[in-house]
N, C-alpha and C positions, 0 to 999 in steps of 0.2 A: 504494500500500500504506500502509496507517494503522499509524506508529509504536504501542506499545503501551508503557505505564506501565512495566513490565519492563524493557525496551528503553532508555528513556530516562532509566531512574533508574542501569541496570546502566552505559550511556554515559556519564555524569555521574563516576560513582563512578571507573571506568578512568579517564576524562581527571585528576578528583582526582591519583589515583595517580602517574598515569605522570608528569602535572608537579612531584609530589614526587621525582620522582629514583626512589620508593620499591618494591619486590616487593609480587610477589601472595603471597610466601610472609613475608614481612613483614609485611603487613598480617594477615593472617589469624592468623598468630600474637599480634598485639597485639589484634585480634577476637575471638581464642580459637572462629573456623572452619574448618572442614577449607580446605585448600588450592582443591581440585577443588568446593566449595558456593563458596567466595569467585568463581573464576572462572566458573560457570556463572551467576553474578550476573551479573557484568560483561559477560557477553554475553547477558544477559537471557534465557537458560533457564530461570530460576529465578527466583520471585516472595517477595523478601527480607518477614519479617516486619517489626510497624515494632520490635520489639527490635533482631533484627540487624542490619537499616538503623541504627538508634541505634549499636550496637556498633561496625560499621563507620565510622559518622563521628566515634565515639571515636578510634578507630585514626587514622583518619586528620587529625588535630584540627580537625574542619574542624565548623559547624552544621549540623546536619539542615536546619533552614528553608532554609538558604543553599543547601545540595541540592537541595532542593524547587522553590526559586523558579525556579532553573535549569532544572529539567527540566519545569515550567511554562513557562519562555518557548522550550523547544523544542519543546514539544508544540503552542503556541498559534499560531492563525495570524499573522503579524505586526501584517495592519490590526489584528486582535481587542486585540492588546499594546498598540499606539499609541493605538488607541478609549480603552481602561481608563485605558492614563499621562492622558491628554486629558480622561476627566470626573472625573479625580482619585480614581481607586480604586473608582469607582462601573463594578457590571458594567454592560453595555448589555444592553439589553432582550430581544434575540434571541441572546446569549448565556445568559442568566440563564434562558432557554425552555428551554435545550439541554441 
């Protein structure tokens, strides 16, 4: 089954959280999201605008990119990550087709 952006941004966001110590009704309150939109995030039912997603990494003081990057290398297959680290930032060829 192929992870989906949803999925792996909403995954990211809960692990953020929970190693804050921090709620979902905490966060959501400093996001100014309903409760129950925060959580269907996080379990990737629901595909966050990039406001919200912004909002959300407000809340949670963390960088968007730093989100991103993450749910980039979990999305990616690993040789693909080490290829990339390997030609120094340069995609490889049959990624860059894909």
């Amino acid at each position: 089954m192929t992870l989906l952006l949803r999925e792996a941004i909403g995954d990211q966001l809960r692990r953020v959280r929970t190693d804050q110590g921090r709620t979902l009704r905490e966060v959501s309150t400093h996001a100014r999201v309903s409760l129950g939109y925060l959580s269907e995030v996080e379990r990737g039912q629901k595909e966050a605008s990039s406001e919200l997603l912004a909002s959300i990494c407000v809340a949670l003081d963390v960088e968007i990119s730093d989100v991103l990057l993450n749910v980039a290398g979990a999305m990616s297959p690993v040789d693909a990550v080490v290829e990339v680290i390997a030609t120094q930032g340069e995609v490889p060829a049959e990624l860059a087709a894909a």
